[in-house]
N, CA, C and O atoms as a MOPAC input file, in Angstrom:
PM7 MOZYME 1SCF
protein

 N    104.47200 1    78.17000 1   149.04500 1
 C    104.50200 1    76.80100 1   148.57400 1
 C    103.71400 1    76.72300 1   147.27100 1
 O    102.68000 1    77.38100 1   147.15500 1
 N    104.07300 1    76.10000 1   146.48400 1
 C    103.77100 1    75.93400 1   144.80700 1
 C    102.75000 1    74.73900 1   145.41900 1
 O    102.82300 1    73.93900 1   146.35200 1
 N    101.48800 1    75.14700 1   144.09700 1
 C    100.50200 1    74.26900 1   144.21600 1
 C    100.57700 1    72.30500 1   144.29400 1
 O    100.11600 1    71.43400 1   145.03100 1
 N    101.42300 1    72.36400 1   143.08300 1
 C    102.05700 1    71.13900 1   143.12900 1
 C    102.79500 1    70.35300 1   144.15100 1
 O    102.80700 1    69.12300 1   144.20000 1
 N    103.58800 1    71.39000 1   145.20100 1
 C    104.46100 1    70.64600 1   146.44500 1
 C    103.09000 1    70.72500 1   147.47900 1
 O    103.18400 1    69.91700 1   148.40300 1
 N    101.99400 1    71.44300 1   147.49300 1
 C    101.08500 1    71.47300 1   148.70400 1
 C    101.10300 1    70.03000 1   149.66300 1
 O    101.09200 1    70.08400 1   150.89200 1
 N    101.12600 1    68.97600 1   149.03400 1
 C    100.81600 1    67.70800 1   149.29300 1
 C    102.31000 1    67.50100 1   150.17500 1
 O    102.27500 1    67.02300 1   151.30900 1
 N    103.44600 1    67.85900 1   149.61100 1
 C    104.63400 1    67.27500 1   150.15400 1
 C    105.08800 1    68.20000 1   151.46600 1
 O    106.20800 1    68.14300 1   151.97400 1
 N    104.25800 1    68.85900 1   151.81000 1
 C    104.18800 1    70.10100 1   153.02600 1
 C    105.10700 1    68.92200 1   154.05200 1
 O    105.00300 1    67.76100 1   153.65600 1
 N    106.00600 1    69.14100 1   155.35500 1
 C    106.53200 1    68.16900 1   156.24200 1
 C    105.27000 1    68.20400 1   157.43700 1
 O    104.59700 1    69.13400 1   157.88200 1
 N    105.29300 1    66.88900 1   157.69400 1
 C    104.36700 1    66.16600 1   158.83400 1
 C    105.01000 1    65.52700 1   159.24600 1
 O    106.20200 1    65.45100 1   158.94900 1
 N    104.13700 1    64.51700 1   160.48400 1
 C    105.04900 1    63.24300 1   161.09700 1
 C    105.10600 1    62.35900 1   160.18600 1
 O    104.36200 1    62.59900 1   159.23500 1
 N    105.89100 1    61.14300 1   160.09500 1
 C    105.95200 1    60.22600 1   159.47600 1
 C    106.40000 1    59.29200 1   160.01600 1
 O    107.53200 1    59.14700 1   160.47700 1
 N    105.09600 1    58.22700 1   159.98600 1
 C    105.71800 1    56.74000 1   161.21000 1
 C    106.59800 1    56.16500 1   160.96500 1
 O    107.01800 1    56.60700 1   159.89600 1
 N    107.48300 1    55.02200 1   161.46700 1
 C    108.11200 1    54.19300 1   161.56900 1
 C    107.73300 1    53.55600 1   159.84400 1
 O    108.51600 1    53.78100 1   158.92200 1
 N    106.80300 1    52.98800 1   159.69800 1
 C    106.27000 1    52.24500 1   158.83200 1
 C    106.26500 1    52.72200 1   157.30800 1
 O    106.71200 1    52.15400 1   156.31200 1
 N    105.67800 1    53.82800 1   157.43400 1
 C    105.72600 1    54.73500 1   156.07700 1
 C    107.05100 1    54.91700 1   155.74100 1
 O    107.44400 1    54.62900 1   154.61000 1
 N    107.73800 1    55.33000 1   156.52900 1
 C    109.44000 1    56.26500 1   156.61800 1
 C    110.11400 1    54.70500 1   155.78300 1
 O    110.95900 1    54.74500 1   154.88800 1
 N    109.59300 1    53.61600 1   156.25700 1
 C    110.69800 1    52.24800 1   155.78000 1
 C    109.92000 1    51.82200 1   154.24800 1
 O    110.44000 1    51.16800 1   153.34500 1
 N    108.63200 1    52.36200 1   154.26700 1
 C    108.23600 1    52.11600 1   152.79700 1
 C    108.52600 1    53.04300 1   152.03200 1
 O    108.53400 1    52.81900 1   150.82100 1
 N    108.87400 1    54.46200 1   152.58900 1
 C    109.75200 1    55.30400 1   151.25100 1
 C    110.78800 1    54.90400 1   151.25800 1
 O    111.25600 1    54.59500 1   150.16200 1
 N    111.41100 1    54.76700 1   152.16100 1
 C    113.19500 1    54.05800 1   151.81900 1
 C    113.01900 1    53.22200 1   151.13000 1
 O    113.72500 1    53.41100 1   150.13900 1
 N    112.36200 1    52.18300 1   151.02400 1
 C    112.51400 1    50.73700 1   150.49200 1
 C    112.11800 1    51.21800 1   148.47800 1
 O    112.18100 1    50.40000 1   147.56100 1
 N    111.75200 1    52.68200 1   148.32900 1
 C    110.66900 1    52.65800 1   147.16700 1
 C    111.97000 1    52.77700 1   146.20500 1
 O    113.11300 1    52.84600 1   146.65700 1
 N    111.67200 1    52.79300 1   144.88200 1
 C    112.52500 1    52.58100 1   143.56700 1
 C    113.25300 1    54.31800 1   143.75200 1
 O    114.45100 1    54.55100 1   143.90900 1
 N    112.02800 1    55.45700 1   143.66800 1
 C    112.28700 1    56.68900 1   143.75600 1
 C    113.55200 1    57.19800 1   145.20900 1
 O    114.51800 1    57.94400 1   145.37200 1
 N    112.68700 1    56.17100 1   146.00900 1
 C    114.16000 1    57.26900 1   147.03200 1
 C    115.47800 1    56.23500 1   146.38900 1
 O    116.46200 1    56.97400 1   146.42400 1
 N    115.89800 1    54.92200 1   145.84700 1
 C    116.93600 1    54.28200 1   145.71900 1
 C    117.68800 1    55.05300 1   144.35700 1
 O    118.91800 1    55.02800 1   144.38100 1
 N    117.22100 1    55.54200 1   143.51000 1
 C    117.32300 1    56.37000 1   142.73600 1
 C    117.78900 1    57.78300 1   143.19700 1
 O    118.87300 1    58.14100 1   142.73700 1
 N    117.19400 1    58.57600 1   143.96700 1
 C    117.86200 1    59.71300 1   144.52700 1
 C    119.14700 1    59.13700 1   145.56600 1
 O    120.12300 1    59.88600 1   145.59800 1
 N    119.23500 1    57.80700 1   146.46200 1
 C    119.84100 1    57.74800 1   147.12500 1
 C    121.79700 1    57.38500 1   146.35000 1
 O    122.90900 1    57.64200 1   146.81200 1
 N    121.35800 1    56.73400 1   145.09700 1
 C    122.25900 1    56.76600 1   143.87900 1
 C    122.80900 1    57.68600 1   143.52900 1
 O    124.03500 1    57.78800 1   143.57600 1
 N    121.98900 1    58.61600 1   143.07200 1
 C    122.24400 1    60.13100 1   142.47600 1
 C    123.03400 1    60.79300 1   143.31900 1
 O    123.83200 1    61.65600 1   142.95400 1
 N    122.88400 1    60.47500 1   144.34900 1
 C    123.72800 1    61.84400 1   145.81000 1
 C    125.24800 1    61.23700 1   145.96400 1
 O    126.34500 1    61.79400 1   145.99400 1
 N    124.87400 1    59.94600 1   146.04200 1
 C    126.18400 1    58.64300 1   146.32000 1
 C    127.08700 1    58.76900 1   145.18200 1
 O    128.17600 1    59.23900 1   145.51000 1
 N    126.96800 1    58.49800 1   143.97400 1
 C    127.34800 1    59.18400 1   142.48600 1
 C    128.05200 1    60.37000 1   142.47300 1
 O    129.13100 1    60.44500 1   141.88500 1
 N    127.47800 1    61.46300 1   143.15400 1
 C    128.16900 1    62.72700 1   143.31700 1
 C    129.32300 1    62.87400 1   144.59900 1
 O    130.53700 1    62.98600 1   144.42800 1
 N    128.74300 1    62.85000 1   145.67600 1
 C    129.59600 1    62.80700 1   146.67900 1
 C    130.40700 1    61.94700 1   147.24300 1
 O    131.06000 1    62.32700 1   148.21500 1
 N    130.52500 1    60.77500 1   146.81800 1
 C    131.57200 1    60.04600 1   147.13600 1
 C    132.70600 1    60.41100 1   146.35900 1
 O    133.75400 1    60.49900 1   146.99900 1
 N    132.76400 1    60.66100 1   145.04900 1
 C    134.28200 1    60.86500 1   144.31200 1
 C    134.66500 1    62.12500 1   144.63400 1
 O    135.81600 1    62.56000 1   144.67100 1
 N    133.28700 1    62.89500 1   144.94700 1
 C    133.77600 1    64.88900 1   145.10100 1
 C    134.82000 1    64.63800 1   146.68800 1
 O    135.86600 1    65.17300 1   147.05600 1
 N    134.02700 1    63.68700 1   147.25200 1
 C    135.09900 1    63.80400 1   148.74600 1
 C    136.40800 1    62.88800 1   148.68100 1
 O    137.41900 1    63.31000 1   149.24400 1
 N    136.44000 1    61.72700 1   148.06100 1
 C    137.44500 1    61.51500 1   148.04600 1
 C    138.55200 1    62.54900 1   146.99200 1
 O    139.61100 1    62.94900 1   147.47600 1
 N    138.22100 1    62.84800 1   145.77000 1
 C    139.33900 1    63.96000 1   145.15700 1
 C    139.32500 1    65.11700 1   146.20700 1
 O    140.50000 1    65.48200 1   146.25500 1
 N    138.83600 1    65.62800 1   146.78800 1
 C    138.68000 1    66.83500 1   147.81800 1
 C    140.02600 1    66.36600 1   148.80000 1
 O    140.94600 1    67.18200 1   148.86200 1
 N    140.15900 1    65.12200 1   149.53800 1
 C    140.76200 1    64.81500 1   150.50800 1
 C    141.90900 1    64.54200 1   149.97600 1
 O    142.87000 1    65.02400 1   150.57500 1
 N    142.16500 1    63.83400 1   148.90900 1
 C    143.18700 1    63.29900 1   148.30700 1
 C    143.64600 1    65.08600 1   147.61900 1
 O    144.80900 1    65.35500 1   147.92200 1
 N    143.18800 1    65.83000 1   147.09200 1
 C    144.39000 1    67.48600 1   147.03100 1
 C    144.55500 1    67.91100 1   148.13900 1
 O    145.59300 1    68.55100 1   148.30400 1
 N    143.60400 1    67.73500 1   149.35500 1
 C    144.11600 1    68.44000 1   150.31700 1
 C    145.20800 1    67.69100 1   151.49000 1
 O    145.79700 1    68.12500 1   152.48000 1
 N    145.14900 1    66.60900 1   150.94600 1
 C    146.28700 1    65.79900 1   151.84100 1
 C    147.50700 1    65.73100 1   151.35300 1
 O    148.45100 1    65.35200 1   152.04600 1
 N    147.67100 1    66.20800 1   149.69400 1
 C    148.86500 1    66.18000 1   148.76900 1
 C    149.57500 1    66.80200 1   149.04300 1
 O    150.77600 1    66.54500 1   148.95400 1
 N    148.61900 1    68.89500 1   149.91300 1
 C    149.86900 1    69.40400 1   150.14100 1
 C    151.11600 1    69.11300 1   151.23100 1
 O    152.32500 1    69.29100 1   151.08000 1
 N    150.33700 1    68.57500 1   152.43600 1
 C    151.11000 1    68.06800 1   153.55200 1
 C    152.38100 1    67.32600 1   153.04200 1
 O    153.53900 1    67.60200 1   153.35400 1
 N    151.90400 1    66.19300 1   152.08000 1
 C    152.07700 1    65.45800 1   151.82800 1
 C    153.84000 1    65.98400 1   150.47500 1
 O    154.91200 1    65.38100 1   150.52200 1
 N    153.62100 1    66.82800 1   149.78700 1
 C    154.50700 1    67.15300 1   149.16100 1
 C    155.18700 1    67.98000 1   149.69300 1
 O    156.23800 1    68.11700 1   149.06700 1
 N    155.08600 1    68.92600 1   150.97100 1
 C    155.72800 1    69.87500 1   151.86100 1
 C    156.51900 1    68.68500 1   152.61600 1
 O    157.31400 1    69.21700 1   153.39200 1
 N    156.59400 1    67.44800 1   152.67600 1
 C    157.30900 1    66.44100 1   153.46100 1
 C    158.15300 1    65.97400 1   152.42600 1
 O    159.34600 1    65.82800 1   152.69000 1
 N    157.53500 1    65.59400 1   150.75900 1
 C    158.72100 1    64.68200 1   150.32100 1
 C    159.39100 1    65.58700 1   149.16200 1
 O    160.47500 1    65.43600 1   148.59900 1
 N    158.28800 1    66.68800 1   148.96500 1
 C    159.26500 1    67.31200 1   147.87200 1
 C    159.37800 1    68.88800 1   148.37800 1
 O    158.88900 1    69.76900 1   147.67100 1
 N    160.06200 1    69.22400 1   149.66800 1
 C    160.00500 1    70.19800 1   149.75100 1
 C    160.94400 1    71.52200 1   148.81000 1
 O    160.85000 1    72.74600 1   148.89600 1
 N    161.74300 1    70.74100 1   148.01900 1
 C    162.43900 1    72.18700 1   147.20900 1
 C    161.42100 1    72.71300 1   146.20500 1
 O    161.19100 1    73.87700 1   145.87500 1
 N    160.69500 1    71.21300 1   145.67200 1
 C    159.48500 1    71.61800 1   144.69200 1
 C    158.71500 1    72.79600 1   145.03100 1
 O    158.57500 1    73.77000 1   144.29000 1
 N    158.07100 1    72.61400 1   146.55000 1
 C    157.17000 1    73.40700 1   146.92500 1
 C    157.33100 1    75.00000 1   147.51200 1
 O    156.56800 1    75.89000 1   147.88600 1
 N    159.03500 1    74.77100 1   147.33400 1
 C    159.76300 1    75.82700 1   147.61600 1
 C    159.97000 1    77.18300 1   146.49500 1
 O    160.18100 1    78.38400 1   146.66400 1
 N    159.77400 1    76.22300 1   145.17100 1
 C    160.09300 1    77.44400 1   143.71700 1
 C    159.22900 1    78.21200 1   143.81400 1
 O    158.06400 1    77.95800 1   144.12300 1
 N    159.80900 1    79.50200 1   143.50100 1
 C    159.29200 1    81.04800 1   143.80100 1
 C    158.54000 1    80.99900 1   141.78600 1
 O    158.96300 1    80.66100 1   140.68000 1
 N    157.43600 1    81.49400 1   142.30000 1
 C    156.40300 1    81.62000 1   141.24900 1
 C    156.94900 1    82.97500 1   140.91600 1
 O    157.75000 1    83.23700 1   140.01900 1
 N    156.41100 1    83.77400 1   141.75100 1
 C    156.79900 1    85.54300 1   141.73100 1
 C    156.95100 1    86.16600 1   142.73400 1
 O    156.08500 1    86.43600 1   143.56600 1
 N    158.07200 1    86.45300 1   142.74900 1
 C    158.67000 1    87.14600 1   144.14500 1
 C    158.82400 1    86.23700 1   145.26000 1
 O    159.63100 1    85.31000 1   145.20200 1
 N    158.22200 1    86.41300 1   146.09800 1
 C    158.01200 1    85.80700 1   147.51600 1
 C    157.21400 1    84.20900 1   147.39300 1
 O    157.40000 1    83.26300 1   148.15900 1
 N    156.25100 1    84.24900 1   146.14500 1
 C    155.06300 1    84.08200 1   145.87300 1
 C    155.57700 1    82.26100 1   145.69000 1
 O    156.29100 1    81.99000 1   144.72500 1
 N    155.31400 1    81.55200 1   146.29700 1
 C    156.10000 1    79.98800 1   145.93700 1
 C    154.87200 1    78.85000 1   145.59200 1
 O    153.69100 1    78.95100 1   145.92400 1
 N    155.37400 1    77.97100 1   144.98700 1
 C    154.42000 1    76.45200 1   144.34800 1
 C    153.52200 1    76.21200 1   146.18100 1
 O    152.37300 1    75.77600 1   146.25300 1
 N    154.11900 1    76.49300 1   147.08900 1
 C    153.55000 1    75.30200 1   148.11500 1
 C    152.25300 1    76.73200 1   148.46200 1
 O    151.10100 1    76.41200 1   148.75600 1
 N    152.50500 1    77.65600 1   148.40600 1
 C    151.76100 1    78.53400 1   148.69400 1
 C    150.26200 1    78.38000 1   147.76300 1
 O    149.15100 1    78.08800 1   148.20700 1
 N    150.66700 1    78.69500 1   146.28200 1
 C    149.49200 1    78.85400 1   145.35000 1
 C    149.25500 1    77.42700 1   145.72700 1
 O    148.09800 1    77.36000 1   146.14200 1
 N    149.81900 1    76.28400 1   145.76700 1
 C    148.57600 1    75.07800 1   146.04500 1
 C    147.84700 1    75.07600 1   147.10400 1
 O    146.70200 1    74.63200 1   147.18700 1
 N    148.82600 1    75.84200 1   148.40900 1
 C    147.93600 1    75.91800 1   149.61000 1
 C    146.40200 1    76.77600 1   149.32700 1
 O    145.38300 1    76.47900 1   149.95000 1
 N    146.44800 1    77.75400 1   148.39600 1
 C    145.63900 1    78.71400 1   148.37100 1
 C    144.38000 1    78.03900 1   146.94100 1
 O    143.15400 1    78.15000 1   146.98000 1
 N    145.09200 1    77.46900 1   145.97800 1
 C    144.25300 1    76.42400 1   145.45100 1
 C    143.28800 1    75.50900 1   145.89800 1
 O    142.46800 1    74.92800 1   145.18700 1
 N    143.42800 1    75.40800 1   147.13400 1
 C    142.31800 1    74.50600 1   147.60900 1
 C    141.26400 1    75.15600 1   147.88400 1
 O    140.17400 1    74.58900 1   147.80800 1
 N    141.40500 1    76.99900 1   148.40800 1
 C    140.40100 1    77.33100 1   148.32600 1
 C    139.28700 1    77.42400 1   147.09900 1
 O    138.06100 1    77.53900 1   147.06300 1
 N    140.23200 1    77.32800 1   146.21700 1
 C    139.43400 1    77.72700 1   144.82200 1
 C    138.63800 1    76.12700 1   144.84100 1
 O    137.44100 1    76.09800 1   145.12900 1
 N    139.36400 1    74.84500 1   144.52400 1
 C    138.59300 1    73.72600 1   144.16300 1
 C    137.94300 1    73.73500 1   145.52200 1
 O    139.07600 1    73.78000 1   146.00000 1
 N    137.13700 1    73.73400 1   146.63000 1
 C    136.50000 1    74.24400 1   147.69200 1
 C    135.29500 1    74.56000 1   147.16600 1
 O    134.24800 1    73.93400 1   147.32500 1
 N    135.51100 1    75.81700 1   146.36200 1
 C    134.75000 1    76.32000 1   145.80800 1
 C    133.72700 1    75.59900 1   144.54100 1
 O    132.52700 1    75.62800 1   144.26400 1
 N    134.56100 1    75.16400 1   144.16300 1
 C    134.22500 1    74.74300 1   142.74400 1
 C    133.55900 1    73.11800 1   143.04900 1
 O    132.66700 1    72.40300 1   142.59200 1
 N    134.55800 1    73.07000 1   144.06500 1
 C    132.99800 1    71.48500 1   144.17000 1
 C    132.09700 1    71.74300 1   145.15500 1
 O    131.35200 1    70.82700 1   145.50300 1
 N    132.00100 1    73.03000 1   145.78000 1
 C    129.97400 1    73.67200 1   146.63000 1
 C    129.26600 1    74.04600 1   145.26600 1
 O    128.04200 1    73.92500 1   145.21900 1
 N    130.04600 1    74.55000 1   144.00400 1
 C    129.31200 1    74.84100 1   142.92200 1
 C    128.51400 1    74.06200 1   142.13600 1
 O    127.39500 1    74.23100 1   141.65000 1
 N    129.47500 1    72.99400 1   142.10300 1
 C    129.19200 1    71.79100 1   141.00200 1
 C    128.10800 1    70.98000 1   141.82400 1
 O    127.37700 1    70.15300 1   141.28100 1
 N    128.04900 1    71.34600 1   143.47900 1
 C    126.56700 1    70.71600 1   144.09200 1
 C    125.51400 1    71.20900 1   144.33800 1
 O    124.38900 1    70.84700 1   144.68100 1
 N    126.31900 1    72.57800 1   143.99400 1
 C    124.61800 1    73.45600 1   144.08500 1
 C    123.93400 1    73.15700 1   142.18600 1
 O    122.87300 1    73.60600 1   141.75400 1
 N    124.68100 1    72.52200 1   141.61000 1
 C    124.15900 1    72.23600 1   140.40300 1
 C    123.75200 1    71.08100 1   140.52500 1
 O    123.22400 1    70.68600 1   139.48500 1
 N    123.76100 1    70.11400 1   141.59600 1
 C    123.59200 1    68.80800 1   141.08300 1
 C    122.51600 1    68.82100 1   142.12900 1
 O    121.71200 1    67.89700 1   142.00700 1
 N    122.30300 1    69.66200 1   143.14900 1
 C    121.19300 1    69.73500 1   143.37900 1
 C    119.70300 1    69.99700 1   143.17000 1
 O    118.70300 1    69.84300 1   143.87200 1
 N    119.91300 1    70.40200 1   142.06800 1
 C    118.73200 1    70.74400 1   141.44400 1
 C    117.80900 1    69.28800 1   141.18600 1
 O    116.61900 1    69.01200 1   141.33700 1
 N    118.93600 1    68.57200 1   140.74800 1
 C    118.32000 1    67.43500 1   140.13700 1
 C    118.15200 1    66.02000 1   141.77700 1
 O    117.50000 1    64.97500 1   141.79000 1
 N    118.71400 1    66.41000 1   142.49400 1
 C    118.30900 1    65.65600 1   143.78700 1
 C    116.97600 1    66.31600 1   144.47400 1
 O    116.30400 1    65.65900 1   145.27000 1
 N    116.64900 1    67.62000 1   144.12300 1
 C    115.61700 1    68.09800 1   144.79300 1
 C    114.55700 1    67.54500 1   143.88600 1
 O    113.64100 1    67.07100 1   144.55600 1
 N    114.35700 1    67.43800 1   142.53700 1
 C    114.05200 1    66.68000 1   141.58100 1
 C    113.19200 1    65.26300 1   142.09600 1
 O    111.99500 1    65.16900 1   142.37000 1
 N    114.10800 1    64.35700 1   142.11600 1
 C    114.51200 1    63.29500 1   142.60900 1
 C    113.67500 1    63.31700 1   143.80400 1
 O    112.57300 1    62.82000 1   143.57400 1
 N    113.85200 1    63.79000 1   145.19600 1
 C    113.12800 1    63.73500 1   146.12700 1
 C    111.70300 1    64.18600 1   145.96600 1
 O    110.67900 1    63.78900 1   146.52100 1
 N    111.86900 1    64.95100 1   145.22400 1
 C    109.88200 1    65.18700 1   145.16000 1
 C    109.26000 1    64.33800 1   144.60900 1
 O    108.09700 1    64.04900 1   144.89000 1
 N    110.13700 1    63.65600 1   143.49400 1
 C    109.60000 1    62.47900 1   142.52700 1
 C    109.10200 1    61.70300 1   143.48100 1
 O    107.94400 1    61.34100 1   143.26900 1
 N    109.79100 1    61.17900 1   144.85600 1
 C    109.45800 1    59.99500 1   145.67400 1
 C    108.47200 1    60.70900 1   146.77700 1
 O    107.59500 1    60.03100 1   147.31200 1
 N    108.63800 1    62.06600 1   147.09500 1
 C    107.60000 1    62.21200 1   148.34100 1
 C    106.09100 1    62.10700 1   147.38000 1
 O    105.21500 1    61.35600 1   147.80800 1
 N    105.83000 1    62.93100 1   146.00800 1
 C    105.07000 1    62.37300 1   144.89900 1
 C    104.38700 1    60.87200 1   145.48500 1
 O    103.41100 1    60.58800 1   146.18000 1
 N    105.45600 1    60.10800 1   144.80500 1
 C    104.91200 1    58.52400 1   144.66500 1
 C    104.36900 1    57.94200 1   145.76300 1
 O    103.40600 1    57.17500 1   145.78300 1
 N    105.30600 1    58.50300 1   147.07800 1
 C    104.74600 1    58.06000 1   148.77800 1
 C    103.12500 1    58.53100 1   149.18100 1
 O    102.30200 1    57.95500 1   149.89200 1
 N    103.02400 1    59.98000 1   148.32600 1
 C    101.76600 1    60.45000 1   148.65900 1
 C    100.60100 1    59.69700 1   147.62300 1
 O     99.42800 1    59.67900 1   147.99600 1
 N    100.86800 1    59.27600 1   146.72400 1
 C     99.93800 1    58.43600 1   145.50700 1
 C     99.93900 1    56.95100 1   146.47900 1
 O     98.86900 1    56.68000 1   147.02500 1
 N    100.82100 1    56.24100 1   146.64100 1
 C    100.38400 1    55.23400 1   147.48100 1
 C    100.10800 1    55.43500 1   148.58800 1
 O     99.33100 1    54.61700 1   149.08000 1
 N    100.54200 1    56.45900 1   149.38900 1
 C     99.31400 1    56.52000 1   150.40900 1
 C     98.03800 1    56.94100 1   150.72400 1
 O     97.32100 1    56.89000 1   151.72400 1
 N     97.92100 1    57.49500 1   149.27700 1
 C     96.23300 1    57.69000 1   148.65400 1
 C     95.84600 1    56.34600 1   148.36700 1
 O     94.66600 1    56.05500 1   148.17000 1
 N     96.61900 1    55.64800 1   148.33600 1
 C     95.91300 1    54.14700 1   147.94600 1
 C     95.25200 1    53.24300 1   148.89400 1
 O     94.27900 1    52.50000 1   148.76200 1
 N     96.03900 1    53.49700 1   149.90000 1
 C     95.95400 1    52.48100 1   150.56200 1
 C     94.40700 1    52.72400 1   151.77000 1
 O     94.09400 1    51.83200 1   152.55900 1

């Protein structure tokens, strides 16, 4: 543990405290930041992966054209999802940086006011 997180080590945390970090500017700010990211990553996520069903029902000759060889459109999109899969655990292991950020900022501020009080 880095000198700086020593303070943010996990303990209990009452009822009381737990509703005064929620309520603080810092967690509404991280709680933004996460909401910002993962709401559009899951809805585009659901919305390609429901397209293929979805075009294997209304456009099946589409999904039928042979790319190469054997190799057809409904296939590489089926197999495309693994890739964007991928690519949006990536784009959150990047955006995590800045939510881990974010949360220390507020366990920080929780521990300064509860030096205060």
């Amino acid at each position: 543990m880095t000198p700086e997180n020593e303070n943010l080590s996990p303990r209990y945390i009452d009822q009381a405290e737990w509703d005064r970090i929620a309520a603080s500017a810092e967690f509404q700010r991280l709680l933004a930041a996460k909401r910002s990211f993962i709401v559009p990553a899951l809805l585009f996520f659901c919305a390609y992966h429901f397209l293929l069903p979805i075009l294997a029902a209304v456009a099946p000759r589409l999904m039928a054209i042979s790319v190469l060889g054997a190799l057809t459109l409904g296939w590489l999109f089926a197999l495309s999802q693994f890739v964007v899969g991928g690519i949006i655990a990536w784009l959150y292991l990047r955006a995590s940086a800045r939510f881990d950020a974010l949360a220390n900022d507020a366990l920080r501020r929780a521990a300064i006011d509860q030096g205060s009080e």
